[in-house]
PAZAPA-4460 file (N, C-alpha, C; in steps of 0.05 Angstrom, whole numbers, plus 32768, in hexadecimal, padded with zeros to 4 digits):
% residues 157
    n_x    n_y    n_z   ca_x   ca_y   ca_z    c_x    c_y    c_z   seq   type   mol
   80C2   7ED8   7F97   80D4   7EED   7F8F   80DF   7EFA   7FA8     1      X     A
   80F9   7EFE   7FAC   8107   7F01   7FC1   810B   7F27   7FBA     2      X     A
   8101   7F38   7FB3   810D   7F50   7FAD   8104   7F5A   7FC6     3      X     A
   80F4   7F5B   7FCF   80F0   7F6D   7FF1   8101   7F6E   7FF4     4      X     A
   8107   7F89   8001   8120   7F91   800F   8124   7F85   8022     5      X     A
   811F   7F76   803A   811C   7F58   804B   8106   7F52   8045     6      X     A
   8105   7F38   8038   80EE   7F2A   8034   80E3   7F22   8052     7      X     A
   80FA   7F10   805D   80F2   7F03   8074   80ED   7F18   8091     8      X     A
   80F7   7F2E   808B   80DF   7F3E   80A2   80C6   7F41   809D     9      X     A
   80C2   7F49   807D   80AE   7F57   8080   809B   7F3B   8078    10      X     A
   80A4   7F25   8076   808B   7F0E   8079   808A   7F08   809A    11      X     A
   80A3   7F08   80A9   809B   7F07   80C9   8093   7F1E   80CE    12      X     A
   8087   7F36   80C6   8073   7F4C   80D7   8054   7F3B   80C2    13      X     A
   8051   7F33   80AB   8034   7F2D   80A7   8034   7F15   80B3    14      X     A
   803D   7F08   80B9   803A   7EE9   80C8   8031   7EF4   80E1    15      X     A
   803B   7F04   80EB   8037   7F14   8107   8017   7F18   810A    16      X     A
   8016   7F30   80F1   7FFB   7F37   80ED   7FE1   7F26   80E7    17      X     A
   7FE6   7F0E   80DC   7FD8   7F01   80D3   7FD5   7EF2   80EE    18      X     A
   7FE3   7EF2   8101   7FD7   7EDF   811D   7FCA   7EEB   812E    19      X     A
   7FBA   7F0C   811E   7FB0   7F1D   8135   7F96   7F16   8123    20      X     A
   7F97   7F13   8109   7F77   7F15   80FD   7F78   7F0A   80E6    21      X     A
   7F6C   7F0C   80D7   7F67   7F02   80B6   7F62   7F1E   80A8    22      X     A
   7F71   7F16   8087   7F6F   7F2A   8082   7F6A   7F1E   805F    23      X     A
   7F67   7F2F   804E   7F5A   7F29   8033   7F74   7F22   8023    24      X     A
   7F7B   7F20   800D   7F95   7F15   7FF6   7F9F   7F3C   7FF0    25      X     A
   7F91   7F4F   7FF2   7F9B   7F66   7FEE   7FA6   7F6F   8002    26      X     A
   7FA3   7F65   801C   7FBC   7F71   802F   7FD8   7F77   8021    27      X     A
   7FD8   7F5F   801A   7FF7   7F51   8017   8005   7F6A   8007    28      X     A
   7FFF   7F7A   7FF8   8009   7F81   7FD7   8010   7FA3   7FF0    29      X     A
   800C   7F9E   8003   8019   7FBB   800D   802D   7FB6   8025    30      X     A
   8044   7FBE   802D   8055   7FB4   8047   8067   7FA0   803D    31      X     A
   806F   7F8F   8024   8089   7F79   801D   8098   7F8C   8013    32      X     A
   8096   7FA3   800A   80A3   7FB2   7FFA   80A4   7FD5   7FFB    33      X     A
   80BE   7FE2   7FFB   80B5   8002   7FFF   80AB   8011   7FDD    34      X     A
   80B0   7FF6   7FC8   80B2   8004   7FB2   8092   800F   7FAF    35      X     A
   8091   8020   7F9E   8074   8028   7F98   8067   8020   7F78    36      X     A
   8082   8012   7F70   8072   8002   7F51   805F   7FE9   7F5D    37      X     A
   8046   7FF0   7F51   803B   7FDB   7F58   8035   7FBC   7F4B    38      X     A
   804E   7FC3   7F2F   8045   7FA2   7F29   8060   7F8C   7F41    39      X     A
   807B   7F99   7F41   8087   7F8E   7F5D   8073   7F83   7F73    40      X     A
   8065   7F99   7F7E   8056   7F97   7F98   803D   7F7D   7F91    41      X     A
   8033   7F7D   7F7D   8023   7F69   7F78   8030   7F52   7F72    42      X     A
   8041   7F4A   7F62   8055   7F38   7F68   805D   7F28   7F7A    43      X     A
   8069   7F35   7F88   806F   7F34   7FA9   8056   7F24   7FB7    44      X     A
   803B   7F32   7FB6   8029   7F2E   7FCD   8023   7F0D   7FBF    45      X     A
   8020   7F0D   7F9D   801A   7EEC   7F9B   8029   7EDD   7FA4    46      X     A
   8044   7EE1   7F9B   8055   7ED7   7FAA   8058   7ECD   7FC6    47      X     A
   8061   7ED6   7FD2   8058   7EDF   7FF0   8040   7ED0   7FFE    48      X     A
   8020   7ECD   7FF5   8014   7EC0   7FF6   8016   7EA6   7FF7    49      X     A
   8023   7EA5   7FDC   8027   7E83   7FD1   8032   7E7C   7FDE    50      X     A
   804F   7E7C   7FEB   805B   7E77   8000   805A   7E6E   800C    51      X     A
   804E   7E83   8024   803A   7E7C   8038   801F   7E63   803E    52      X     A
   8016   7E69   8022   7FF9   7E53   8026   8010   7E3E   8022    53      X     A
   801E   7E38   8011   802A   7E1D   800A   803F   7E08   801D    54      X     A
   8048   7E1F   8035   8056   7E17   804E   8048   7E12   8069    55      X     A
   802C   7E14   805E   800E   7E12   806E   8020   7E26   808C    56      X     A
   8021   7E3C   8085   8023   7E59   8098   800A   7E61   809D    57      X     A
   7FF6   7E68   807F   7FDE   7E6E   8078   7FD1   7E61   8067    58      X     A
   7FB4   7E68   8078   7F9A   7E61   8069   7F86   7E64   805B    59      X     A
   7F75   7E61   804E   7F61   7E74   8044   7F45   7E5C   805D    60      X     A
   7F38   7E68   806E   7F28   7E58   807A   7F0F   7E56   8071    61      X     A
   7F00   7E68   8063   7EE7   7E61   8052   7EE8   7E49   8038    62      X     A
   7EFE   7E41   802F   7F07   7E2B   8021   7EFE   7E0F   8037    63      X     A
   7EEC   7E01   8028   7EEF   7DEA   8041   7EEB   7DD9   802B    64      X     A
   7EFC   7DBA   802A   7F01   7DA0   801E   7EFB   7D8C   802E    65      X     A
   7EFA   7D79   8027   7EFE   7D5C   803E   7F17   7D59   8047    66      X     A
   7F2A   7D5C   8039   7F4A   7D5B   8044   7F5B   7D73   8042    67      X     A
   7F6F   7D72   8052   7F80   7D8B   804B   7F8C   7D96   803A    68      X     A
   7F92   7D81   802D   7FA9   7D84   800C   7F98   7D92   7FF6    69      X     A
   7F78   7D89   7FF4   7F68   7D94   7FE7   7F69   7DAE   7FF4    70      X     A
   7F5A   7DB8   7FFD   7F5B   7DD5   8010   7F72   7DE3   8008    71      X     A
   7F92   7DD5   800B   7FA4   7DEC   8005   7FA6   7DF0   7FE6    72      X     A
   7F9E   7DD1   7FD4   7F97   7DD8   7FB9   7F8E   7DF1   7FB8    73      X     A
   7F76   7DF5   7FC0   7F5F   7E05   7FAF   7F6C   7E24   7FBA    74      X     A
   7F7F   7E1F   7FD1   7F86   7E39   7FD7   7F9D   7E48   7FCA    75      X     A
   7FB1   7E33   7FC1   7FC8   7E3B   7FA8   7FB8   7E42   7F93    76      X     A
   7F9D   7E33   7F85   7F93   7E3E   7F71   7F8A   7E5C   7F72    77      X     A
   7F7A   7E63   7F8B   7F7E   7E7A   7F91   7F8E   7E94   7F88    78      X     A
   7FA9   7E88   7F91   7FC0   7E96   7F95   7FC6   7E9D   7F7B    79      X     A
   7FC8   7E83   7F65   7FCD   7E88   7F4B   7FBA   7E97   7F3B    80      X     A
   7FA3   7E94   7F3D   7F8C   7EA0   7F33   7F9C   7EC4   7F3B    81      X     A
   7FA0   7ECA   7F57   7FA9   7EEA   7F5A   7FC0   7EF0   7F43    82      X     A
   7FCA   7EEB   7F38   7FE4   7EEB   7F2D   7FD3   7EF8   7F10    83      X     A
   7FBA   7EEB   7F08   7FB1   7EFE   7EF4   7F9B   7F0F   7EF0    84      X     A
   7F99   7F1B   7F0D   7F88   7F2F   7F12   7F96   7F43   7F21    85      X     A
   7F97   7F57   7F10   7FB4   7F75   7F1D   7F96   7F7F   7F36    86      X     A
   7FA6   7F78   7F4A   7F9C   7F93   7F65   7F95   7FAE   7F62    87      X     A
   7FA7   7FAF   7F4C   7FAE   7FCF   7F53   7F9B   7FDF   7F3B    88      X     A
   7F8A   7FC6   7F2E   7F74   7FD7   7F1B   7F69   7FE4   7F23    89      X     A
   7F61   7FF1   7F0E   7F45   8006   7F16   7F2B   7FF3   7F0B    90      X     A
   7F28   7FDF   7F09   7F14   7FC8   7EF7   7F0B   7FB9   7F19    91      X     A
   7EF2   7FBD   7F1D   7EF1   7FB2   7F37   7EF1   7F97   7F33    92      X     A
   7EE4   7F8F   7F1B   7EEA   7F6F   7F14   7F0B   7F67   7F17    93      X     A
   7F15   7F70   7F12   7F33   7F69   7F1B   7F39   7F61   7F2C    94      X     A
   7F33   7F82   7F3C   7F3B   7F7B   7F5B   7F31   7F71   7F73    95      X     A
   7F11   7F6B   7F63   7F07   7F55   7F7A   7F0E   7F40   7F78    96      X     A
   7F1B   7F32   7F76   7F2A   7F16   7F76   7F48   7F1F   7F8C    97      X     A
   7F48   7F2F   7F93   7F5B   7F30   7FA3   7F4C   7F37   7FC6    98      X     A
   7F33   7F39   7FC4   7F20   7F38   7FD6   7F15   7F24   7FDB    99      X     A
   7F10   7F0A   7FD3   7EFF   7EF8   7FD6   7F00   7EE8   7FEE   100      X     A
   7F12   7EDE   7FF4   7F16   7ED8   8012   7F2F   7EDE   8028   101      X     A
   7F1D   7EDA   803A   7F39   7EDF   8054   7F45   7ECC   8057   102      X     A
   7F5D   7ED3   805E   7F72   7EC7   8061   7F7E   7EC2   8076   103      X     A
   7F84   7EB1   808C   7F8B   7EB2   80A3   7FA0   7E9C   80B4   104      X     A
   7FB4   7EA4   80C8   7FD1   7E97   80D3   7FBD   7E74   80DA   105      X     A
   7FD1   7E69   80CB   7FCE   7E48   80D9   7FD1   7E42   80F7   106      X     A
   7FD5   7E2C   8101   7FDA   7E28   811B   7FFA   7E2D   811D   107      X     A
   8007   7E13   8101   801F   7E17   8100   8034   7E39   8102   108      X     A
   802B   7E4E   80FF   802F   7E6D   80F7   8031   7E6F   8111   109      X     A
   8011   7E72   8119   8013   7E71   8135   802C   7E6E   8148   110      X     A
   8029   7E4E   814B   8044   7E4A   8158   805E   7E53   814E   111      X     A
   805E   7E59   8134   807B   7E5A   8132   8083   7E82   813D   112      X     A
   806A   7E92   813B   806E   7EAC   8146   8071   7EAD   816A   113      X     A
   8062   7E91   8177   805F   7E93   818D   8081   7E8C   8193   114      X     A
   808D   7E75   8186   80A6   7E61   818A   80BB   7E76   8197   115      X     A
   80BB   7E8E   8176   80D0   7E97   8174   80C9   7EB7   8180   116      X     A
   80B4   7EBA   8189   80B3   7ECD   819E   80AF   7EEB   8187   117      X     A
   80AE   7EE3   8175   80A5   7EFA   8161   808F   7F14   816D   118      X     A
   807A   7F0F   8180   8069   7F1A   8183   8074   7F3C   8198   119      X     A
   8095   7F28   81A2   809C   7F3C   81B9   80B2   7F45   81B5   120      X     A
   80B8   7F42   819F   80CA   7F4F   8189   80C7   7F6F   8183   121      X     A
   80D5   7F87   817C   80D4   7FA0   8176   80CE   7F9A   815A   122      X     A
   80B1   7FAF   8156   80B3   7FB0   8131   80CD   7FB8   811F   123      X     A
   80D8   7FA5   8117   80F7   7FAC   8103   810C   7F98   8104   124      X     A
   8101   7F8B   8123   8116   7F76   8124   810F   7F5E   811A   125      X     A
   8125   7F53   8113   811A   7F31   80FF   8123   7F26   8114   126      X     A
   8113   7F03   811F   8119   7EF4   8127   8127   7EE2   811B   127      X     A
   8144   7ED3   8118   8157   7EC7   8111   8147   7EAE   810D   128      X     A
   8142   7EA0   811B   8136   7E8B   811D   8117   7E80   8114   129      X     A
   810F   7E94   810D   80F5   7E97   80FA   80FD   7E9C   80E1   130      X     A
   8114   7EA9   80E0   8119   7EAE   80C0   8126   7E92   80BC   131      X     A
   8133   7E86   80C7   813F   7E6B   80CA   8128   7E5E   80BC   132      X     A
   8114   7E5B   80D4   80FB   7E49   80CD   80EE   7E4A   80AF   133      X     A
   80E3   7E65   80AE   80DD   7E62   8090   80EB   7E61   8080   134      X     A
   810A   7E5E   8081   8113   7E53   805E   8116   7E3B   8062   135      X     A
   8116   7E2F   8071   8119   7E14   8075   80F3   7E03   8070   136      X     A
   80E5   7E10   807C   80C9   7E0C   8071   80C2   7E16   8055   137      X     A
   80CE   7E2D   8047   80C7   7E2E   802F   80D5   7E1F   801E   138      X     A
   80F4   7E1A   801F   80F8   7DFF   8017   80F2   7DE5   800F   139      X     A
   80EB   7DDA   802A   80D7   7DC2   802E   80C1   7DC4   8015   140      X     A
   80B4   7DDB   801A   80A0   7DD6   8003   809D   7DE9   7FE2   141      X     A
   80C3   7DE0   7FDB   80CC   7DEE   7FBD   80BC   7E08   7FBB   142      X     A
   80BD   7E20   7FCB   80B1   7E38   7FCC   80CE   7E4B   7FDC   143      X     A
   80E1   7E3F   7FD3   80FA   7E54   7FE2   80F7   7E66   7FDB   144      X     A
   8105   7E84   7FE3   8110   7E9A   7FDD   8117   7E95   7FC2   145      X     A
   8115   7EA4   7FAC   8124   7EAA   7F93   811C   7EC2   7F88   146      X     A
   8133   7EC8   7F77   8131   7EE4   7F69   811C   7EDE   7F4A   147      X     A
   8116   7ECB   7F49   80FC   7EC6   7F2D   80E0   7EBD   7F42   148      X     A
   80CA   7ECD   7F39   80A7   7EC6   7F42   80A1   7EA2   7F45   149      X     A
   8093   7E9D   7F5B   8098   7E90   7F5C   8077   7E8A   7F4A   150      X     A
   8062   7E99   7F45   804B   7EA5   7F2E   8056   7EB3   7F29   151      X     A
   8062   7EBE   7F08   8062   7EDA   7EFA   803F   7EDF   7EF7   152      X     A
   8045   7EEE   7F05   802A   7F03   7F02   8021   7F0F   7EE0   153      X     A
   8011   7F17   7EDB   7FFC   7F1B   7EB9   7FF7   7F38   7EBB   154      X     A
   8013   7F40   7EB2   800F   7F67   7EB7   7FFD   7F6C   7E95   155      X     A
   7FF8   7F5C   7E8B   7FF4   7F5B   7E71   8001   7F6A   7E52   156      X     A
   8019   7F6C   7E5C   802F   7F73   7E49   803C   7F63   7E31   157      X     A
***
């Protein structure tokens, strides 16, 4: 779902972030968005996620397979699994599934924040050529920009 007000900055500042440390699936659901509805913001973060794991940007590293394709399997399942557990409950059963594991920048991320010099960038500015990169990598792997989820999320309505 493309509704962020810049999607592609505010995924090049967590790509950023994510090459300083690892962080859990609930990061995500704060910083894509200024809105304060939180079924948008949760939206967004599956979204967003899925993306990411699926353009192998990110990983989940406590996931370990014999091969890679398995590994990113079990980590889209992941992803989908968040889509029907709201964050923003007050049911800790809920929202621990948005805790379960860390999440952390590939090698590929890596380079592509080192490439395009992202790191020495002013917080606000978008790098052209990173935003380049990822639609062209989310492309590649049918996860483009669009205005429909790419998981509709289970607000249970």
């Amino acid at each position: 779902m493309s509704t962020a007000e810049h999607p592609e900055l505010k995924v090049q500042d967590w790509l950023r972030v994510f090459c300083y440390d690892s962080y859990c699936a609930d990061a995500m659901t704060s910083g894509l968005t200024s809105s304060k509805g939180t079924t948008l913001r949760w939206q967004l973060a599956v979204d967003t996620l899925y993306r990411l794991l699926a353009s192998d940007l990110l990983y989940i590293p406590a996931l370990k397979a014999d091969d890679s394709s398995t590994q990113k399997s079990a980590a889209l399942d992941y992803i989908k699994s968040l889509a029907r557990h709201d964050p923003f409950s007050s049911d800790i059963e809920e929202t621990s599934h948005w805790y379960l594991w860390d999440i952390s920048a590939t090698d590929r991320c890596h380079s592509l924040i080192e490439k395009y010099g992202v790191r020495d960038l002013p917080q606000g500015e978008l790098s052209q050529g990173l935003a380049a990169a990822l639609h062209g990598l989310f492309a590649e792997n049918q996860v483009a920009w669009s205005d429909q989820p790419l998981i509709a999320i289970n607000t249970g309505q």
